[in-house]
One Martini backbone bead per residue (centre of mass of N, CA, C, O) as a GRO file, in nm:
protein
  116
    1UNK     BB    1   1.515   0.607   1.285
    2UNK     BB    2   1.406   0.390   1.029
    3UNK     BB    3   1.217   0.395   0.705
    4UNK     BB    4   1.100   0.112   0.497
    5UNK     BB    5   0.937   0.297   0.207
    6UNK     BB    6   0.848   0.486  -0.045
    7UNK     BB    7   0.994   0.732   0.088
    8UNK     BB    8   1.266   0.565   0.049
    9UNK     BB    9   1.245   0.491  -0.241
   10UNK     BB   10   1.235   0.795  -0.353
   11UNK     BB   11   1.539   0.860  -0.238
   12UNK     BB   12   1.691   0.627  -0.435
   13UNK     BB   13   1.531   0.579  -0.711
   14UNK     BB   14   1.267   0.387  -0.703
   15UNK     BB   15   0.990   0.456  -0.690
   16UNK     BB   16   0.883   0.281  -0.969
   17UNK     BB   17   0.852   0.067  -0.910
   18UNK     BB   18   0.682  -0.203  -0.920
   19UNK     BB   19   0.465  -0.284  -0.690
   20UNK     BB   20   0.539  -0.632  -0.678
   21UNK     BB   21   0.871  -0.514  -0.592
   22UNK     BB   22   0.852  -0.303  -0.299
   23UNK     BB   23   0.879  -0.521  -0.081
   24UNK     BB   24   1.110  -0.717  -0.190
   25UNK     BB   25   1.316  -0.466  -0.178
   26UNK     BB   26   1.283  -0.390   0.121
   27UNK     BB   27   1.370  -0.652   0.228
   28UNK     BB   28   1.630  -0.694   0.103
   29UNK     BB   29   1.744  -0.429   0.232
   30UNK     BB   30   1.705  -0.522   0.526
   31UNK     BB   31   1.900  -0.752   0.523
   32UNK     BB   32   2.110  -0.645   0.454
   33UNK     BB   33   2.164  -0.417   0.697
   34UNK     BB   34   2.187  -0.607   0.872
   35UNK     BB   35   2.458  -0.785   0.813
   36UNK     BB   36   2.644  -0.543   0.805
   37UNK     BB   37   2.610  -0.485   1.101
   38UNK     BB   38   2.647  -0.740   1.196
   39UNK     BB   39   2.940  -0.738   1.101
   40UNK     BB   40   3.057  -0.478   1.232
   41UNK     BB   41   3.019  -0.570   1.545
   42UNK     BB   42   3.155  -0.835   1.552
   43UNK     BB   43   3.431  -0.677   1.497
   44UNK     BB   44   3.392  -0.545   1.824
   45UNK     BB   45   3.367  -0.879   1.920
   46UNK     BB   46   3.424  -1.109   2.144
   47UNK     BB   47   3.364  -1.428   2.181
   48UNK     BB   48   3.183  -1.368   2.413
   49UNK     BB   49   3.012  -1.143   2.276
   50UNK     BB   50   2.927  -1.352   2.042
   51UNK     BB   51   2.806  -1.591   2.207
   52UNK     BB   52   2.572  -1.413   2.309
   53UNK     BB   53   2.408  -1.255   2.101
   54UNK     BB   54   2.374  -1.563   1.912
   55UNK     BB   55   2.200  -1.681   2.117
   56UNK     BB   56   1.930  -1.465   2.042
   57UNK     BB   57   1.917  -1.510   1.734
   58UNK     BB   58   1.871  -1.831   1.814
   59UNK     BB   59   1.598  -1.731   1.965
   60UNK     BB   60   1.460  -1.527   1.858
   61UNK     BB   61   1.555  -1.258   2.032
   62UNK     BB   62   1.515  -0.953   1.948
   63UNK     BB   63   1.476  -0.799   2.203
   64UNK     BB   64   1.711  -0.902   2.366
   65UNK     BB   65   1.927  -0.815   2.187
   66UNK     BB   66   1.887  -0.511   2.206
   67UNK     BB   67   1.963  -0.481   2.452
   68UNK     BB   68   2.247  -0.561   2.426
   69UNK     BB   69   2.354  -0.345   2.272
   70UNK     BB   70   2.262  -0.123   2.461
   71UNK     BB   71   2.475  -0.193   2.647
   72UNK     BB   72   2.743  -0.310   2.477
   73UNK     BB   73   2.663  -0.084   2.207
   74UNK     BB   74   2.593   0.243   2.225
   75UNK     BB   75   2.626   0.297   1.889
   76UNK     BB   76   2.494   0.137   1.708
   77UNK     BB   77   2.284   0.341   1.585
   78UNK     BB   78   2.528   0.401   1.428
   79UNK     BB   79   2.608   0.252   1.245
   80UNK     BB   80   2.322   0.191   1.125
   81UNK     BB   81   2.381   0.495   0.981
   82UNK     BB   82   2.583   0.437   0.795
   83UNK     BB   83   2.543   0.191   0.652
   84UNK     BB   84   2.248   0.295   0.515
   85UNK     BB   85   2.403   0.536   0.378
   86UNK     BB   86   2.548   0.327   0.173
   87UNK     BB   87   2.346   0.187   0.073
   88UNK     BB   88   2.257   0.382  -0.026
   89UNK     BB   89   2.400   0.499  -0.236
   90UNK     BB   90   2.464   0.227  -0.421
   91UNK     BB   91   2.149   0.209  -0.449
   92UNK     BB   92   2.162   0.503  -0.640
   93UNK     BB   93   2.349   0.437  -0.868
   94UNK     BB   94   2.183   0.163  -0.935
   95UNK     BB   95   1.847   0.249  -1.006
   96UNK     BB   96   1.881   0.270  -1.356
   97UNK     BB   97   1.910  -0.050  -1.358
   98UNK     BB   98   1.716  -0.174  -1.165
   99UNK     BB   99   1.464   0.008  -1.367
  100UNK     BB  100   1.516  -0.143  -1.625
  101UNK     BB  101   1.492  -0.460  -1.523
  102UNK     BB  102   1.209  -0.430  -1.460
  103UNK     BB  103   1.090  -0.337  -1.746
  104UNK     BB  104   1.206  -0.626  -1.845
  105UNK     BB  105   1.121  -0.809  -1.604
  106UNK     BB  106   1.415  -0.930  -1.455
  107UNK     BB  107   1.393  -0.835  -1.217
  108UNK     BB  108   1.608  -0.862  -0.886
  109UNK     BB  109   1.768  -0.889  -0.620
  110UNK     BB  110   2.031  -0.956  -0.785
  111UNK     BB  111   2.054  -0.674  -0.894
  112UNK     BB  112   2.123  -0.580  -0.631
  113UNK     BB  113   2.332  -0.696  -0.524
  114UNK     BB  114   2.515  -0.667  -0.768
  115UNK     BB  115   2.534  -0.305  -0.643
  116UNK     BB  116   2.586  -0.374  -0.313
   0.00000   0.00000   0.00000
């Protein structure tokens, strides 16, 4: 599929973030693109299948969750692929202002947040 990794990050323009930066914008990126894929799954999803699924996240069964996609959405991992090439884009266009700001001490996921 694809890995959040510095050579992630070097791909997006990120690679000079300081060493103690890049694990926590990674995770941001993570949820971040979780949140982006579940908001777009859902609304391809009935109340009936949205009350399935949300069960999964809600029991933390990941192994779960994935398999009810893998059977009830098998494009999932278009989306999944689309959204990210999106998140990269944004990502991206600001990361000149996000390592600006990292320099500056200053940086945040918030800087981040209102870029993407």
């Amino acid at each position: 599929m694809f890995k959040l990794d510095d050579d992630f990050l070097q791909s997006i323009g990120l690679g000079a973030l300081p060493e103690d930066q890049k694990q926590p914008m990674l995770q941001h990126i993570y949820e971040t693109l979780e949140l982006r894929v579940g908001m777009k799954l859902a609304e391809q999803m009935t109340d009936t299948q949205l009350d399935e699924f949300e069960g999964y996240i809600d029991r933390k069964d990941d192994a779960g969750a994935l398999t009810w996609l893998e059977s009830n959405f098998p494009h999932y991992k278009q989306v999944v692929a689309e959204e990210l090439e999106k998140l990269k884009a944004e990502i991206s266009a600001s990361a000149a202002m996000i390592l600006e700001s990292s320099a500056n001490g200053s940086a945040s996921n918030d800087q981040f947040a209102s870029a993407a």
